[in-house]
N, C-alpha and C positions, 0 to 999 in steps of 0.2 A: 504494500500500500504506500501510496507515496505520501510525503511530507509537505505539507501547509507550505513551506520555504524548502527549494530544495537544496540539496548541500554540495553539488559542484552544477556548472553549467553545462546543455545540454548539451549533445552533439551532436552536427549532419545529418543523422538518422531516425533521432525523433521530433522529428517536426510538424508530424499529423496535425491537420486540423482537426483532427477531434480534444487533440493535447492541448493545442493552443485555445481552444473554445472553451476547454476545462478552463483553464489558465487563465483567462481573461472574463470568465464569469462573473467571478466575487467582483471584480470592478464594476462589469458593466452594471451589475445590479445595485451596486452603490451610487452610481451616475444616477439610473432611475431614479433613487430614495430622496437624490438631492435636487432634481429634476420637479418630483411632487411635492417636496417642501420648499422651495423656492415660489409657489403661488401662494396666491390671497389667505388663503386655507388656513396654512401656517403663519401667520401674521402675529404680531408680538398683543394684537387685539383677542385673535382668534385664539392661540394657544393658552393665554393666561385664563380664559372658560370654560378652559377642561383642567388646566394644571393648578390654576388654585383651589376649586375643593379638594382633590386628593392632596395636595399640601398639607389644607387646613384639616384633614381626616387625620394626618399624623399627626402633625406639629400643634393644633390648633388654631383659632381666628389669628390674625395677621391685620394692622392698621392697613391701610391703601399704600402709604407711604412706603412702608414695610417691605408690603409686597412689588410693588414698583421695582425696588432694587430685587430684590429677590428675583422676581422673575428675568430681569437683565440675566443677571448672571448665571440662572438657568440655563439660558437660550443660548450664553456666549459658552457653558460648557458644551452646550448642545454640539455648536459650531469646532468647540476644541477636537473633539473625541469622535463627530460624527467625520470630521476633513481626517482626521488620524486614522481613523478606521480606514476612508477611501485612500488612504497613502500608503495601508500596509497591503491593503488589495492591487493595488498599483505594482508596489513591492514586489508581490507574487508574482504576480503577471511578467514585471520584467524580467526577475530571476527564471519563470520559465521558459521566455523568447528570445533573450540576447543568447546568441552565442558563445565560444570559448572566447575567452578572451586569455592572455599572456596568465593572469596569475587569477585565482579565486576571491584572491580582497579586490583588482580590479573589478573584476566583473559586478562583483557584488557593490562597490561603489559605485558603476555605474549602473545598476540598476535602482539603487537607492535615490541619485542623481535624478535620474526621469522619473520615478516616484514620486518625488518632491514637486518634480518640474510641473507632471500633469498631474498632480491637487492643486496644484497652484493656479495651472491653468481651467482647471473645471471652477476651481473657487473664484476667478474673474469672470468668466462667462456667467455663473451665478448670478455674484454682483450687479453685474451690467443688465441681467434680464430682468433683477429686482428693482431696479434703476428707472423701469418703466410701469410698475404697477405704483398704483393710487395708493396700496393699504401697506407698503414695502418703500425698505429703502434700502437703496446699493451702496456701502462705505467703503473703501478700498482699507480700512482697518480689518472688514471682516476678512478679505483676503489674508491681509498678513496674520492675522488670528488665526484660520483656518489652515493656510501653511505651513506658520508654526506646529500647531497639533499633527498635520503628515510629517514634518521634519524629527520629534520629539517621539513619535511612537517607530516613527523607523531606528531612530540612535536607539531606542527602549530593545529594538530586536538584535542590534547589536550589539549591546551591554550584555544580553541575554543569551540568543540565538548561534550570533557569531562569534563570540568570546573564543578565545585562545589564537592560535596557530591554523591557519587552515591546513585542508592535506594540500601538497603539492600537485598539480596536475601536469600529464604527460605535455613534454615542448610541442607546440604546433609545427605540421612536417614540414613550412618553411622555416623554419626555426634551426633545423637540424643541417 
């Protein structure tokens, strides 16, 4: 069964579209998520009408003011951890489609790199499309917010994930 991340880069031979359709799933379905919460729907009007009772079911009543802030920074975790999540999907995706690259922390830093690169760019396209509804608003802070959380949950995989020494991988046959 294969690994969430896998642990060296592919080679020539598994290239299937059915691999890479694996592979780029988890993203594409994270584009979706951010795709449906980016309308009116989710609006900082709309969500606080279902998020503040369950609040107040745990925590209890809440002043407006209270909740005001509260709910901000809901929403700005919302953006941390939901952009992070589509960074570590990104992640996967690229660790399954680049190629060999010279060394294994290569490659793995460049797939971290376009990871980064496209939350970044999903989180501006975001922005910009929020930019045009009446109940939203597009801040190029949420981007770097939203980046930050892909950039922070990928280093998180590699604190984690890729810690040590990688294996060495066989020299590419121009190499030799």
């Amino acid at each position: 069964m294969p690994r969430f991340f896998p642990d060296a880069p592919r080679t020539a031979d598994a290239s299937s579209w059915r691999r890479r359709l694996v592979a780029w799933l988890p993203a594409l379905v994270g584009i979706v998520v951010i795709c449906i919460e980016s309308t009116g729907t989710f609006s900082a009007a709309n969500t606080s009408s279902w998020l503040r009772p369950i609040f107040e079911r745990i925590f209890g009543p809440f002043q407006n003011a209270n909740w005001e802030v509260l709910h901000h920074y809901i929403r700005k975790t919302g953006h941390f951890l939901g952009y992070g999540s589509l960074g570590l999907a990104f992640l996967r995706a690229w660790l399954y489609t680049l190629e060999r690259h010279r060394s294994v922390q290569g490659w793995r830093l460049r797939a971290t790199a376009f990871a980064v690169a496209s939350t970044a760019l999903i989180a501006a396209g975001d922005e910009f499309h929020q930019s045009f509804l009446q109940s939203r608003t597009g801040v190029p802070s949420d981007v770097v917010l939203d980046t930050c959380g892909a950039f922070a949950l990928c280093l998180l995989v590699w604190l984690v994930r890729f810690r040590g020494a990688p294996q060495p991988i066989e020299p590419l046959p121009s190499d030799a």
